[in-house]
Structures are given as structure tokens and as C-alpha cells.
N, C-alpha and C positions, 0 to 999 in steps of 0.2 A: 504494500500500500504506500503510497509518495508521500503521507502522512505520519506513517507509523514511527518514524525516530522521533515525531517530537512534541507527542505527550506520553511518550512510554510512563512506564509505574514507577513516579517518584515520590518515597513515601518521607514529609517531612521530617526532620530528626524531634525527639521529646525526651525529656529525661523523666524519669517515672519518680513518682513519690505519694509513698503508700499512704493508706488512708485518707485520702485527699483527690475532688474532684476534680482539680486544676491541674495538669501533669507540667505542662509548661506555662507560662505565661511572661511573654515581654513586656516589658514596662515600654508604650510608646514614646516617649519621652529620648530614650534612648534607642532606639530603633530605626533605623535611618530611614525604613519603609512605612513606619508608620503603622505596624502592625502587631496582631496580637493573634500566637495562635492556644488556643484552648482547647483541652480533651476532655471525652466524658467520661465515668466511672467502667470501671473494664466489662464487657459485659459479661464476661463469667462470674460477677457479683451476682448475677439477677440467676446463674442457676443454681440448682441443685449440690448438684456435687464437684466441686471443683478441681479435685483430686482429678478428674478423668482430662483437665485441660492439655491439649496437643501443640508444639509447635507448629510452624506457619505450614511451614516443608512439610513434615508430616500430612497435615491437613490436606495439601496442597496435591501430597504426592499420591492419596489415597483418592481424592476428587475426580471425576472423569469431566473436564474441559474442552471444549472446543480451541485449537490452539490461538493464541493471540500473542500481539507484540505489541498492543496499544490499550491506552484506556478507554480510546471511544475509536468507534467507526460510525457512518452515515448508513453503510448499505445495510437491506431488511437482513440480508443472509450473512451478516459477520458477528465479530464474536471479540470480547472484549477481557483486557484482564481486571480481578476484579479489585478493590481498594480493600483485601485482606491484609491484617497487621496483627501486633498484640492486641488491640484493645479487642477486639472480635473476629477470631480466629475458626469461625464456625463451618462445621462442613457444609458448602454450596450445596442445595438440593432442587431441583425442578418442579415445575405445581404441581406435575403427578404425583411426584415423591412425599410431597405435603400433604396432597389429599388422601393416600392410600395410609399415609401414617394418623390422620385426625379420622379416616374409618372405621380401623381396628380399635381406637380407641374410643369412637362417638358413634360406630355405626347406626346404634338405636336409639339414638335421641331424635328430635325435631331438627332437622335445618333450614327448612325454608315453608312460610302460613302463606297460603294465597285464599283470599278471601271473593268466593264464588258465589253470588245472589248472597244469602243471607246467612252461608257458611263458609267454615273456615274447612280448606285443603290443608294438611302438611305431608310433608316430604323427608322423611328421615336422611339421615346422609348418608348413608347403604343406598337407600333409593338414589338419590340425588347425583352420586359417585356413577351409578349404574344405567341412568337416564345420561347422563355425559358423555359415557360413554357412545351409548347409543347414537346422541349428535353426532360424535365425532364422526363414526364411523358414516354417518345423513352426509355427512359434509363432505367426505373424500366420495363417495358415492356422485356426490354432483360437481366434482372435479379439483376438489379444493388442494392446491401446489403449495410444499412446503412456502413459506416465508410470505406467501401471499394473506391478504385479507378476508376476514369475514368481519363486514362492517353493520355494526347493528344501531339501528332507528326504532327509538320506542322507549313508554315508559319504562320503569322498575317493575320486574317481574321474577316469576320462579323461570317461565323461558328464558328470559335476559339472562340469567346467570348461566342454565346450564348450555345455551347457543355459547358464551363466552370460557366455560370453560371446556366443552365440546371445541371450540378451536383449537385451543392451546391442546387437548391430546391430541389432536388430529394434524399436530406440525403449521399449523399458521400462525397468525401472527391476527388478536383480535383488536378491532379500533370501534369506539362509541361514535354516536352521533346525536348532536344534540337535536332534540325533537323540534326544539325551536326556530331549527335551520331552515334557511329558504332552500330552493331547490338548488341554487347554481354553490349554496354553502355544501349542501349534500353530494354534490357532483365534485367537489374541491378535495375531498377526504379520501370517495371513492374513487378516484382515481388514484390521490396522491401516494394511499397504502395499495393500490392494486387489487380490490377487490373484486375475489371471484364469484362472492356471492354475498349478499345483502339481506338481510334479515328485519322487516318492518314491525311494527304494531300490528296495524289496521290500514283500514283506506285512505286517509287523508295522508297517512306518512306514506304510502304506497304508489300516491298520486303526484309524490315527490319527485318518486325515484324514475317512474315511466317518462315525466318529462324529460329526464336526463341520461335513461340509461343507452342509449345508441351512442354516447358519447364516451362509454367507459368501457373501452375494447378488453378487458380481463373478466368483465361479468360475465356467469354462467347462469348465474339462477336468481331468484329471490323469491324468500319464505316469509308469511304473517302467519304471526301465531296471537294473534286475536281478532276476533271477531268474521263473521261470512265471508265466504271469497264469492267478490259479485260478479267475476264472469274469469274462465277459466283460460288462461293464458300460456304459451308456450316457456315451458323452464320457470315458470311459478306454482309453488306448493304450499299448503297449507300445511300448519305444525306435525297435525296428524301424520299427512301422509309425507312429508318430512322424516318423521321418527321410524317412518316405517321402510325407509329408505337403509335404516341401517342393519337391516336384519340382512342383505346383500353382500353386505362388507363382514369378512373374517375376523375373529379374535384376532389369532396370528397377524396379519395383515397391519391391524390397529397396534398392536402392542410391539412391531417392528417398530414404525415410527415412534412411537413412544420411548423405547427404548435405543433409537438414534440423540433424540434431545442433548443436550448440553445448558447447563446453570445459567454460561456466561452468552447463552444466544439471545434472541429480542421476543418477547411473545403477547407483547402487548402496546398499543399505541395513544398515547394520548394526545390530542390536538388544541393545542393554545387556540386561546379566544382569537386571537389577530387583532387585536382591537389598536397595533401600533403597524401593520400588515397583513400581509394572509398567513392562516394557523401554521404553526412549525409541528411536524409530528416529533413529537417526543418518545422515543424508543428504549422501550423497560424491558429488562434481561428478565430470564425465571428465577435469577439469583436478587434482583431490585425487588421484588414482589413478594416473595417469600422471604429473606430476610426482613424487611419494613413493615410486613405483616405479623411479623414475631416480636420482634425489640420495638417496635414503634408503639404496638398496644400494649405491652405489656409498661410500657413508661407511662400509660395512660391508665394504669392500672385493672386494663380488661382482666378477666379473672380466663384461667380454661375450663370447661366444662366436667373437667374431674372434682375443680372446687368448688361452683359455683355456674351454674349455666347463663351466661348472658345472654336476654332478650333485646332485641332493638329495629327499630321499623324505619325501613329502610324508601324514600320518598325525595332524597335531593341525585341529581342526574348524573347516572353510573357514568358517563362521559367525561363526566371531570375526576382529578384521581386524588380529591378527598371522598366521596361518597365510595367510589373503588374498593378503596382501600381500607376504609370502613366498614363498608357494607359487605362486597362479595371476598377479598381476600382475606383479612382479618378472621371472618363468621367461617370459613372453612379451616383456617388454622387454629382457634381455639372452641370451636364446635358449638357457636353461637347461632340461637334461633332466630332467624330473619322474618319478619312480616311485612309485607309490601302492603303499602297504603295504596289508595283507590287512584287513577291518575288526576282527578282533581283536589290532590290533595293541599295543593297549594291555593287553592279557591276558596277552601275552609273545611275540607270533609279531614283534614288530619288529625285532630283535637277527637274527632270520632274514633278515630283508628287507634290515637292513644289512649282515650281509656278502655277499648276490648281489651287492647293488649299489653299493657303498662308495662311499656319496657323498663331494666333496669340500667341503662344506658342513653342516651339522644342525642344526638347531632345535627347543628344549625349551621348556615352562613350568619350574620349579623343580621341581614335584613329581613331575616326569618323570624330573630327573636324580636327584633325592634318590632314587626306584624303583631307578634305573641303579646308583647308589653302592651301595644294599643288596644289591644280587643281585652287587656285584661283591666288597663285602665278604665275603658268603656264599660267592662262589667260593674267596676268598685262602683263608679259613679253614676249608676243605676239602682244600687242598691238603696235600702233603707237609708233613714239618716242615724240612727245608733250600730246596723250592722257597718255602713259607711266609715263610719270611727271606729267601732272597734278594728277593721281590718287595716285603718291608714296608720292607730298606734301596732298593730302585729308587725307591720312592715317599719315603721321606723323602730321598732325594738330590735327587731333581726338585723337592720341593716345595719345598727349602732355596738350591736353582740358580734359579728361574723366583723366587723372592722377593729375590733377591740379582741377578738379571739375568744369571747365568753360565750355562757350558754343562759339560754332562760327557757323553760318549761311551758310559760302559760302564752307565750306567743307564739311556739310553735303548733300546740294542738288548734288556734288560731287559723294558722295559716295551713296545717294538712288538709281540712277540707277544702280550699282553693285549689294545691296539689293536685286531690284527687280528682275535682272537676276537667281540670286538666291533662286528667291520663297520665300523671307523673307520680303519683305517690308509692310506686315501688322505686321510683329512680334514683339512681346514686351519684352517677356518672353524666355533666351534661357540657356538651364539648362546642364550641365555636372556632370554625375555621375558614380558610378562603379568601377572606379580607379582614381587615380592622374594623374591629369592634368599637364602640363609642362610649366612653366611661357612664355617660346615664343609663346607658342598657345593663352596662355591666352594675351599676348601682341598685338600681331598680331588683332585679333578680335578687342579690346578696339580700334586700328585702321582702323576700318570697324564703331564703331561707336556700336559694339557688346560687353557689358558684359554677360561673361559668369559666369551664376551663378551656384555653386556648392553644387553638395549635396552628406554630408555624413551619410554614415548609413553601414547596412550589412541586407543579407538574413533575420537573425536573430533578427533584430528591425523594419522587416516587411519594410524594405525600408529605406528611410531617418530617422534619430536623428537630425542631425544638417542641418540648410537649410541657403542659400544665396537664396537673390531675391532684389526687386527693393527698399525695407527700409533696409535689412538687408544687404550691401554689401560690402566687403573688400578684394583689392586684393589677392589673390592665399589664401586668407581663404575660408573654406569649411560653413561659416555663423554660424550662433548662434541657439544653441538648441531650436529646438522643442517646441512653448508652450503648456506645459502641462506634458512636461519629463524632464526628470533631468539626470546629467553625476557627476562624480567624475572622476582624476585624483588620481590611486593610485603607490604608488611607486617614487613619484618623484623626481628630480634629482636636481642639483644647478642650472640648466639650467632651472627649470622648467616644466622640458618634464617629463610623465610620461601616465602609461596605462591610456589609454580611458575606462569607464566602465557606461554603459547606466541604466537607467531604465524609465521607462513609460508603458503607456497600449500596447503601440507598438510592446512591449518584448515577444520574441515566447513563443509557450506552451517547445517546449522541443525537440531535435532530434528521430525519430520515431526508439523506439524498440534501441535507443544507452543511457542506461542508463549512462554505466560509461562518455561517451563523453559530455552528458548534463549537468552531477557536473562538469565535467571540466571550461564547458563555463559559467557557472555560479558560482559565491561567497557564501560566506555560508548566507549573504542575500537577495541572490535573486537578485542580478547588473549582468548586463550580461558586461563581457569580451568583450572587443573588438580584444583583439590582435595586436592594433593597439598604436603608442606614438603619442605625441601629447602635443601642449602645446596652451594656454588661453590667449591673450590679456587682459589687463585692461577695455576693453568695452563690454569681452563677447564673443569676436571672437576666433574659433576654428582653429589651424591650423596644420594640421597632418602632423611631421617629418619622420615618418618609420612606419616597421611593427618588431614587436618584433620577428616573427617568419625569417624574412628577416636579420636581424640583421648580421651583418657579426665580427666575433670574433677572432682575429688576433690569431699567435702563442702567440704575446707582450700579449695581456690580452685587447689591445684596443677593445673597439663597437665602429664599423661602420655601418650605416645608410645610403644604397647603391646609395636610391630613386634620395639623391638631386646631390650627386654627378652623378648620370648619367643625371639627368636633364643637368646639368652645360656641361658636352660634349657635347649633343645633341642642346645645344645653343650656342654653340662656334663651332660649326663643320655641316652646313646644311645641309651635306652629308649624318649624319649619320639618320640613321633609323631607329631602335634600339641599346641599348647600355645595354648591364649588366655585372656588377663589381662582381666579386668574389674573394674569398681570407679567405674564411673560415678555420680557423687553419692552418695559414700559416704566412709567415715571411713577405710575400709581396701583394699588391689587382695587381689583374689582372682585364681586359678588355676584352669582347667579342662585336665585333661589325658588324651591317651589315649597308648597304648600301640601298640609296633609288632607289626602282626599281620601274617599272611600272607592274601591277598586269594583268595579264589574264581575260580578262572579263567572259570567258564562267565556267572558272575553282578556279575563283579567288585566284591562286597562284603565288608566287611571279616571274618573268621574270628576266632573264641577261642581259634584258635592262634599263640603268640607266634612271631615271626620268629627266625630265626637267631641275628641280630645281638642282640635279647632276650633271649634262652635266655641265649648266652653272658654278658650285662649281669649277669643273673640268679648265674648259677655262679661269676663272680667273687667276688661279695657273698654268696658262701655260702646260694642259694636255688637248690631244685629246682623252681621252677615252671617249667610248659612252659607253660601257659593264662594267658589275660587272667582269668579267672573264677578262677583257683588265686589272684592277688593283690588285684583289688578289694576293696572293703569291708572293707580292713586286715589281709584272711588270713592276705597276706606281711608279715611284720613286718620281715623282714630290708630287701624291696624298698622298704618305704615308708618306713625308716628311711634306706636308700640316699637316696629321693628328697629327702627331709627335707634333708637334708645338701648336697646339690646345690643345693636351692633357697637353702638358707643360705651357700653361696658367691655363688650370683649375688647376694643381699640383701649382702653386706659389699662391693660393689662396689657399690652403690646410692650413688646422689649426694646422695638427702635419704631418710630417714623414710619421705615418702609414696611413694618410689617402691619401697619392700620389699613383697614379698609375706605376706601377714599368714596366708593362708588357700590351701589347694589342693584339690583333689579328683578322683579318677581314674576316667571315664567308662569304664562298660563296654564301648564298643565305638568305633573308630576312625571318624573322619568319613571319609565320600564323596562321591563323585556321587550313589549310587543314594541313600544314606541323606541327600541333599540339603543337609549342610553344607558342601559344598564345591561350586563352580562350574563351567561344562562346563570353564573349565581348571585346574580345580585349587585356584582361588583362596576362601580360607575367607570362608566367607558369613556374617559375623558376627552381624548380627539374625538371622538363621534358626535360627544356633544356640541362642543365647538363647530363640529359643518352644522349639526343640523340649527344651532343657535346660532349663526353667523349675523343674522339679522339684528338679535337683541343683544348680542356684542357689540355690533355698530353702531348704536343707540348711544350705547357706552361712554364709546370713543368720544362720537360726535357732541354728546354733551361737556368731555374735557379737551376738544381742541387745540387750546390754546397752551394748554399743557404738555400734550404730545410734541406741540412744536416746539 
């Protein structure tokens, strides 16, 4: 490869010292580079018996690998070495090798609740293991080539899982797709991984694929495995007779390729939003997925099902590789019951799902709980007026006990029946990740009696690096690295702050077929780039200030870091609903802001009717508006004076000048998915909004002219 000498396996030097989560650390000060590198606790801390730990070489020599001479390649079909060392020395194993080992162990438990009319289906993992197979062998049956794709379209499902691990025995290589995609987004994927066969929902995702599929010369087939097939088409199959495709295909046959596989090959794809381009496929080895499924939950304190069976309902989009990895790897490696919620679940039918099922685990993006906080706000303040009080002192008891570390009795049996209304009162574990979270969200919970524990990571370290959970926790930090990976901080600043930069076995193979993009994201050691700043408590705690690429760059020469300053509106002003600052090469930051509205359940698009929680914002400050349309364009003089004044307390807390906000403006209608500012999780898509707000930028401008000049 013309590549391969020059990120070969360079493993930085550390000196060890016992007892102690810090193995190395440079003081930047004296570091010419300005860096800091940090390791996590070994991970032979987290097992059993330690006595059995193996040198590297041993490990290494007993491993069967596909050969490599690099840490990353581009192509579907190469093979990577992997970032084994002391800290975690563990023997590389393949998804088969993990599923047939959580069989023997879990075979008769529940793995996966699908909930059919007004009952629940489950699926043991002996079944489950044994329906996989089945696909697999559906899938070579209708021509599926090692290293090619099977790209699947569709909610969360017990098919969605075993289609995706039905690839991976069957020698491909599986890629999600988000349901949300346009057709020519759907066309972008399956081509780019090569798909030979496409796997939908239903009709509408179906009606996706027939606009574009003449365009994607690798397709053989495509199967839906929900709902009627309404007319019968050449090389399309329904689930059923899919499955039944595999009774054609040989043991033998299946368990050759199976037993070709290799650790360090690719068998999974995940695809960036593009929201700065078009998606980069991200290429995950069997050894990224199965390693990160092990240490990553197990720092989240997932339990396995020998001690404890974890439940969790699984409803954010297998496409992106936090739900992934949460959802379908993780629930196979420690033998956790999966329940798939309805596909409206994000419309309001999830609250249903969790209390059938009360998991004892839950996973959010931010703008899931922020949803959660609003409809729960909505309920208090519907309540009685003595139930009203007593539930607003439970919540300031808990949030005043959980910030002080104490306990009190009478606030908690208070706040369990809210819990349980909620389908949460077995939960233990409730986890936020994908983006930054907002210290009132995070407040709010700790007054429910809920921490929310955070995890950061990216696509490209296969899910979480860094994990909060029930030993590792500290407010609005994103928790302490990974045992068994390690971070540096390069570039740092007087502050502290500096790029986040990962490595561990976690670390992708490489962007598929994007050579130049893959030197980018990585060093000339092989640390994968975050993109992200960030700075390090004295205990270990990670707590991420910005995104280098967000970074906002005055005309003056100041960086601004737009995150916390919109945090700080959006908790001085309960109105707002999003907030994003801009001010890139410019004299002054401006404000873009919407308001909270109530969403369309059938369209889930944003409505010009304000929420609850607005109305009441509104009647404080002496305004009758119920509409987003009753205040825009300065109607409400009352509201915008409100806002005025909000914004003027977060500007008196500003550290310089340029980080005041000079200018705002109140966008008639709340970002989305559907309306495309927002990402399939939620996450604000900043250039997108900029084209589509181009207009109300200009406004901006034109009202400080003279400034500009």
C-alpha cells in the first residue's frame, strides 16, 4: 500500500505507576507541543482474574489476523493493525466469536421484545443467534460478495438486528441508513459501500430506493420486512420469503466464511451526517465493535446477565453508532433484553413503551430529554395547586441533596410516582450522548432524582472514549476515559483547553475509499483527532468547551466558543428553543433564535403554536401571546423586551466585549429534522442553517452596516 510506512503502529512511550489512573502526564507548560498525554486504569483491573494476564506477543501470536502493516486502510477488503499494548492486551475476537460465546452463556434468556398488535414477541438469543444465521445464509443466496454491503432503511427492529448481524456472518460489510434520508441521500450510501442488497421497512422507505436503484450497478435484491408487499417485483422479497431463502444455503458453506473472518477486517459502516460535506463512511473492524462493546459498557457500569439482566428499549436510529452500540452490540455481548418501541416513538408513543417495559437502563441525545423535561414540566403545571408544591419542593430537595451528595427519604417517595408514570422506576442507568447536553436539562433531572450520565466519543472511536456512570460521575463532565484507551490534549492553551485526541482499540480502520480525509483525522501517530477542545480536571474528568470547527473568529482576532454561550441564553430565557450565535469574521456575535413550539405528531414538524412552558414564559411578563406568529417581527413588545433583558444578563457575565451579543433575531419557526437544521439526532447543523437562514442573516448585517464597514 503507498500509504503503509507512514502510520505504521506507533505506540507512544508511558511510564507506569501503580495505583494510579494517570500513567503519564506532561505538564504543558513545559512541553514544547503543548500536550498532554493521559492513560486509563489497565483494563485487567475490570476482570476477574488477573493472574491469567498474557503478554502483547503472546496474545498476538495466538490471534489469527489478517496480515497488516498499517493502522488504517481506506479499502472495504483490508485489514489493519490493531492499537494493542499493556493497558489492554485482550484477545481480538470476531462478532461470531462474541455471539456464540454470550449463547452458551445467555442462550435462554430474552434478547430481543417486538411488540405485535397488543402483544409482546420475544426472541431468546439461541433463537436470535439461529434466525442470523438463517439471514446470513438469505443473503449469500441472493449474491451477497464478501466486503460488499447490505445497507438497511428502517426503523428499530428485531429484523434490523438480525439483517445486520446476518451480514456480518455472511462476510459483508453492514451500513445503516437513516430513515430520514431523501432518496438521492439513500443513493449516496448505497453506492458508496457497494450494496448488493438493500433491506427496507415498508413502502415509503421502499419508494426511496426504486427511484434510485438503476443507479446503483452492485444491487441484487431488496427485502421489506414490514408491512404488505403491494405489487411483486423482480429481485424483491419479503422477510418471509427472504428467510426462507436460507434453507438453500449449506451449514458448511456459511461456516467456511465465517471461519475465513479476521478481528482486524471492517464489518460495519457508519456514515457521518455530512453536515460540513457529503457522509464519510467510517469503517469499524470486528475487533472496534467487540472490544467497545465490552470495556465501553462495562465503564458505564452495564451489568452481564449472569448478575443482573439488563432491560432497555431501544428507539434512537441504529444508523448512528451511539444507538449501535448501545443497542444491538453491547445487548449481545452482555445478554441484555432489547424492546423496540413503536416507530412513532419519537411522536410521543415512547413514554408508553416505557412503562410496559421499564427498563433498567435509557439512552437519550439531549434533545430527547430536553422533549422529556417539557412535557414533564407541562404535567407539574397542570397539576393541582398543593400537588403542584409539593412536587416543585421534591424537586428542589433532590436537586439541593444529589448536588451536596446527601440523601433524604421523604422527597424521594415524592418523586417515584412521577418515575413510574414515566416508565422509569426500575431505572438505574440513564445515559446522554451524541451532543452537548445543557446544564438546565442536566439540573432539572438531578431534581427528578435522575443523573444523567454522559458519554463522549464520535463515529470514529466506535462510540464512546470517555464514559460517566454510577462510580465515574461529575456534573456537566462527559466522565473519564475508557479503561483501556488513552487521550492527549494537544495544542493547549493557558486555560488548559486544548484538542481532544483518542487512541484505543476502539479507533476506526479508516474512512472508506477517502484516503486524503483519513490522514487528516489522524496524526502522524496514529491518535485520532477529535475536533473537539476540551479540558481535564485534577481527578480525571473530561469536560468538552467547543468544537474547533464551530469556533467562531471575530474581525478583532478573538475565538469564540459559541456552545456555552448559547447554553447560558437558553437558561436565562425558557422561551427559547434553540439559540445559535454567529459572528464569524465580523466586528460583532449575533443571535439566531426560535421559540418553543408544540410539534405535529403525524409530521413531527415544528407548529405556530407556542408550548406550555411559553405560554406561561409569556403571562409572567405580562403577554397574551399563545402563537410564535403573535410575537415575531417585534408584535410582542413585552416578549422581546423580556428577551432583550435576558440577553443583557448573559452579556454582563461576558469575559470580554467581543464575547457580548450585539444583535438577535427571532426565527419564525423552530428547527428540525424535517425542516433539516437539525441532524437525524438532534444535533444543530450549523452550515445548513446558515443557507437556509441566509435571508435573516442579512437583516443582521444590514441593520449594523456601518459597522461592518
Amino acid at each position: 500500500m503507498p500509504h503503509g510506512a507512514i502510520h505504521c503502529f506507533i505506540l507512544p512511550a508511558v511510564s507506569m505507576s501503580t495505583g494510579t489512573q494517570i500513567h503519564q502526564q506532561t505538564d504543558p507548560t513545559n512541553d514544547q507541543l503543548g500536550r498532554r498525554y493521559v492513560d486509563s486504569l489497565n483494563c485487567d483491573d475490570l476482570l476477574s482474574n488477573a493472574a491469567e494476564k498474557k503478554s502483547i506477543e503472546e496474545v498476538l501470536a495466538g490471534a489469527e489476523l489478517a496480515p497488516a502493516q498499517c493502522l488504517w486502510t481506506t479499502e472495504a477488503s483490508g485489514s489493519v493493525q490493531l492499537r494493542m499494548d499493556e493497558l489492554c492486551p485482550e484477545q481480538p475476537i470476531t462478532v461470531y466469536q462474541m455471539f456464540t460465546n454470550s449463547v452458551q452463556k445467555y442462550g435462554k434468556l430474552t434478547a430481543l421484545a417486538s411488540k405485535r398488535g397488543n402483544k409482546w414477541e420475544k426472541v431468546t438469543f439461541s433463537e436470535y443467534y439461529h434466525l442470523s444465521r438463517m439471514a446470513a445464509k438469505g443473503f449469500l443466496k441472493l449474491g451477497l460478495e464478501q466486503f460488499h454491503s447490505v445497507a438497511i432503511l428502517g426503523f428499530n427492529s428485531a429484523e434490523w438486528f438480525i439483517a445486520a448481524v446476518g451480514t456480518v456472518f455472511a462476510g459483508g460489510i453492514m451500513a445503516g441508513i437513516y430513515t430520514t434520508n431523501s432518496p438521492d441521500a439513500c443513493l449516496y450510501v448505497a453506492k458508496d459501500s457497494r450494496a448488493n442488497i438493500i433491506v427496507v421497512e415498508n413502502q415509503k422507505q421502499l419508494d426511496k430506493i426504486l427511484q434510485v436503484k438503476d443507479k446503483l450497478p452492485h444491487l441484487k435484491a431488496i427485502v421489506q420486512y414490514s408491512g404488505s408487499l403491494k405489487e411483486k417485483l423482480p429481485n424483491f422479497y419479503s422477510w418471509e420469503e427472504f428467510m426462507g431463502l436460507g434453507l438453500e444455503v449449506s451449514d458448511q458453506e456459511l461456516d467456511e466464511i465465517i471461519s475465513s473472518q479476521k478481528a482486524n477486517q471492517c464489518c460495519a459502516l457508519i456514515y457521518t451526517s455530512g453536515t460540513t460535506g457529503s457522509p464519510k463512511g467510517v469503517m469499524l473492524s470486528h475487533d472496534n465493535i467487540t472490544w467497545t462493546a465490552h470495556h465501553a459498557s462495562r465503564a458505564g457500569d452495564m451489568q452481564p446477565a449472569e448478575i443482573r439482566q439488563e432491560s432497555l428499549v431501544s428507539y434512537l436510529p441504529l444508523s448512528h453508532i451511539a444507538a449501535q452500540i448501545y443497542d444491538l452490540w453491547t445487548g449481545i455481548q452482555w445478554g441484555e433484553q432489547v424492546s423496540f418501541a413503536q416507530p412513532d416513538a419519537l411522536k410521543g408513543s415512547l413514554v408508553d413503551t416505557l412503562r410496559e417495559v421499564t427498563p433498567t437502563a435509557h439512552m437519550g441525545v439531549p434533545r430527547v430529554w430536553e422533549k422529556i423535561m417539557e412535557k414533564i414540566k407541562e404535567g407539574i403545571s397542570r397539576c393541582g395547586y398543593m400537588k403542584r408544591k409539593l412536587v416543585t419542593w421534591a424537586m428542589s430537595v433532590s436537586l439541593e441533596a444529589n448536588q451536596r451528595l446527601t440523601k433524604y427519604i421523604i422527597y424521594s417517595l415524592v418523586l417515584q410516582k412521577l418515575r413510574a408514570e414515566l416508565g422509569i422506576s426500575n431505572c438505574v442507568k440513564f445515559f446522554s450522548g451524541a451532543a452537548p447536553i445543557g446544564n438546565e436539562t442536566l439540573q432539572f433531572f438531578l431534581g427528578l432524582n435522575i443523573r444523567l450520565y454522559e458519554a463522549y466519543g464520535m463515529s470514529e472511536s466506535s462510540g464512546p472514549h470517555f464514559m460517566s456512570g454510577p462510580k465515574a460521575y461529575r456534573f456537566s463532565s462527559c466522565g473519564k476515559v475508557v479503561p483501556g484507551c488513552r487521550y492527549k490534549l494537544v495544542n493547549v492553551d493557558a486555560d488548559g483547553i486544548g484538542e481532544v485526541c483518542f487512541w484505543g482499540r476502539n479507533v476506526f480502520m479508516g474512512f472508506l475509499n477517502l484516503e486524503d480525509k483519513t490522514k487528516e483525522a489522524l496524526d502522524e501517530d496514529g491518535w485520532l483527532r477529535s475536533g473537539d477542545l476540551g479540558k481535564v480536571d485534577e481527578d480525571g474528568f473530561l469536560y468538552i468547551t467547543g468544537r474547533i470547527k464551530e469556533l467562531i473568529i471575530t474581525a478583532g482576532g478573538e475565538n469564540i466558543a459559541p456552545l456555552s454561550i448559547e447554553d447560558a441564553v437558553k437558561q436565562e430565557l425558557p422561551i427559547i428553543s434553540n439559540a445559535m450565535l454567529i459572528g464569524d469574521k465580523r466586528k460583532f456575535l449575533s443571535m439566531l433564535l426560535t421559540l418553543k413550539c408544540t410539534i405535529n405528531p403525524e409530521t413531527t414538524e415544528p407548529t405556530d403554536i407556542l408550548s406550555l412552558g411559553a405560554v406561561e414564559f409569556c403571562q409572567r411578563h405580562g403577554s397574551q401571546s399563545t402563537k410564535v406568529s403573535d410575537i415575531i417581527g417585534g408584535k410582542d413588545k413585552i416578549v422581546y423586551q423580556s428577551i432583550e433583558e435576558g440577553i443583557e444578563r448573559v452579556n454582563s457575565k461576558a469575559t470580554s466585549n467581543a464575547q457580548r451579543i450585539q444583535k438577535w433575531t427571532i426565527i419564525g419557526k423552530d428547527f428540525s429534522i424535517v425542516g433539516g437544521e437539525l441532524g437525524p439526532t438532534m444535533k444543530l447543523r450549523r452550515p445548513v442553517v446558515l443557507q437556509i437562514l441566509a435571508v435573516s442573516l442579512l437583516k443582521i448585517l444590514l441593520l449594523f452596516w456601518p459597522i461592518i464597514l
